[in-house]
Residue, then its C-alpha position, 0 to 999 in steps of 0.5 A: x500500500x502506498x504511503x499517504x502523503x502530507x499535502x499542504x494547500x494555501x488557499x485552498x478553501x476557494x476557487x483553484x486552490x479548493x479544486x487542488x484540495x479535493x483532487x489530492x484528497x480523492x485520492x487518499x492523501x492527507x490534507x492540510x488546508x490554510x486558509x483566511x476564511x475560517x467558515x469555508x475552509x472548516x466546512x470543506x474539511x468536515x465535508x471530506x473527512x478525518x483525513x483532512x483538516x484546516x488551519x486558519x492562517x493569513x499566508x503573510x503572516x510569517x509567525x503563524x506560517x512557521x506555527x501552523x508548520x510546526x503543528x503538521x509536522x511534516x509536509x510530503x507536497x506544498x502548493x502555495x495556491x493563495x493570491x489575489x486577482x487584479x482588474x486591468x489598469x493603466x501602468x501610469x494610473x496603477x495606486x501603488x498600495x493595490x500593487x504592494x498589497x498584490x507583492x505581499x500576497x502573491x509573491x512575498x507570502x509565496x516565497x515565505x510559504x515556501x522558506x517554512x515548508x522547504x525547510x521541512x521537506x530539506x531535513x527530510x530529504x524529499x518533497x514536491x511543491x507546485x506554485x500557481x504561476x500565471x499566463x502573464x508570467x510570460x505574456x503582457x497584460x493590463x493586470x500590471x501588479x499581478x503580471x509582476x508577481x506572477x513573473x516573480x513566481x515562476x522565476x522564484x520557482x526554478x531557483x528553488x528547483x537549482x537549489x533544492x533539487x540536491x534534497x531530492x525536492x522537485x519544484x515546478x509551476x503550472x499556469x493556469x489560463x482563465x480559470x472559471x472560478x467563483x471569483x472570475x465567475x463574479x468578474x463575469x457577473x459584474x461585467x469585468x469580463x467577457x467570456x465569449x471572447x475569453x473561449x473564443x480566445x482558445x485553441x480548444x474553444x472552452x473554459x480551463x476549470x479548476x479540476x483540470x489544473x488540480x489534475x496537472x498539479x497533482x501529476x507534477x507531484x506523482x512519482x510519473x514525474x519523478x525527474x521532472x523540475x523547474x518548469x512551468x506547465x501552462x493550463x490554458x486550452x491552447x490560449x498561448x498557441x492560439x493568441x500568437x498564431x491569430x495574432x500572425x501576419x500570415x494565415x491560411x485562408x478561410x474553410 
């Protein structure tokens, strides 16, 4: 029988974080969710089982980073999922408390998840971690703050594959393009975004949903990718192939 693995989620009370929590749990890990919201995070667990248990904890808040560690005592696979989403705006009109806000949360909270628990799985001798890297981590767009953090990310995330690969702790990304969560479900709802042209935007022709990247993310840390480190997987129905290839001066002609 394999042995159940300790799965630690950040963010994992919502949205792509949520998906990744009942992925790993489905297949009999044992999961620890952290979370700010106490009252989804606590029913999610009681829904899943004895197996998995949440903790209240603000990602950026170092203290009880280091105290919610100490009381799982060991983590066999890390995915730093929280952060927070931006709306487009002007680089020149961006207000620099929204972008410092997004710099904690979605860079420096993920870099001080992964300092506590890597430190764990280093005197271990083993371990995988996933971050949520974005399309943006490569592409221009006008979520100026949260492009930023999400290149930090993926850059952060292959100097940890260099440096921790030697204690047998894999790292990589995935990022996931547009996601139909119930945070951009509101987006949609409120008029911020425009799902036909989001879809139509994609080689596949549909929406990335959150099981689909919670299913790349538990494959990068299964043992079928057991030399795999240091890359970012996108998740994005083909938008990446497809938005450069629309884009082209040269096309066929139409069907």
């Amino acid at each position: 029988m394999t042995e159940q693995r300790v799965v630690v989620v950040t963010g994992g009370a919502s949205g792509i974080g949520e998906g990744i929590v009942r992925r790993f749990a489905g297949a009999g890990d044992r999961i620890c969710i952290l979370d700010i919201n106490a009252g989804r995070g606590a029913a999610i667990a009681t829904e899943l089982g004895p197996d998995v248990t949440f903790h209240q904890v603000d990602t950026s808040d170092r203290a009880g980073l280091e105290a919610t560690a100490e009381a799982i005592g060991r983590v066999d696979v890390l995915v730093p999922c929280a952060g927070l989403l931006q709306n487009a705006v002007r680089v020149l009109d961006m207000d620099l408390e929204e972008a410092e806000r997004l710099l904690r949360i979605n860079y420096l909270a993920v870099l001080s998840t992964c300092q506590v628990f890597g430190r764990m799985m280093k005197a271990q001798g083993a371990g995988a971690i996933v971050t949520i890297a974005s399309l943006t981590s490569t592409r221009a767009s006008a979520q100026v703050a949260y492009n930023a953090t999400k290149a930090s990310v993926m850059s952060l995330t292959e100097s940890m594959a260099a440096e921790l690969g030697q204690y047998g702790i894999r790292v990589n990304a995935v990022a996931p393009g547009y996601t139909l969560t119930p945070a951009m479900q509101a987006r949609i709802d409120s008029g911020e975004r425009d799902p036909t042209a989001i879809v139509e935007a994609s080689a596949l022709k549909k929406w990335v949903t959150p099981e689909d990247v919670a299913n790349a993310v538990y494959f990068l840390c299964s043992d079928q990718a057991c030399v795999i480190t240091g890359v970012t997987l996108p998740i994005d129905a083909g938008w990446l192939a497809y938005t450069a290839f629309d884009a082209y001066a040269a096309k066929p002609p139409p069907e």
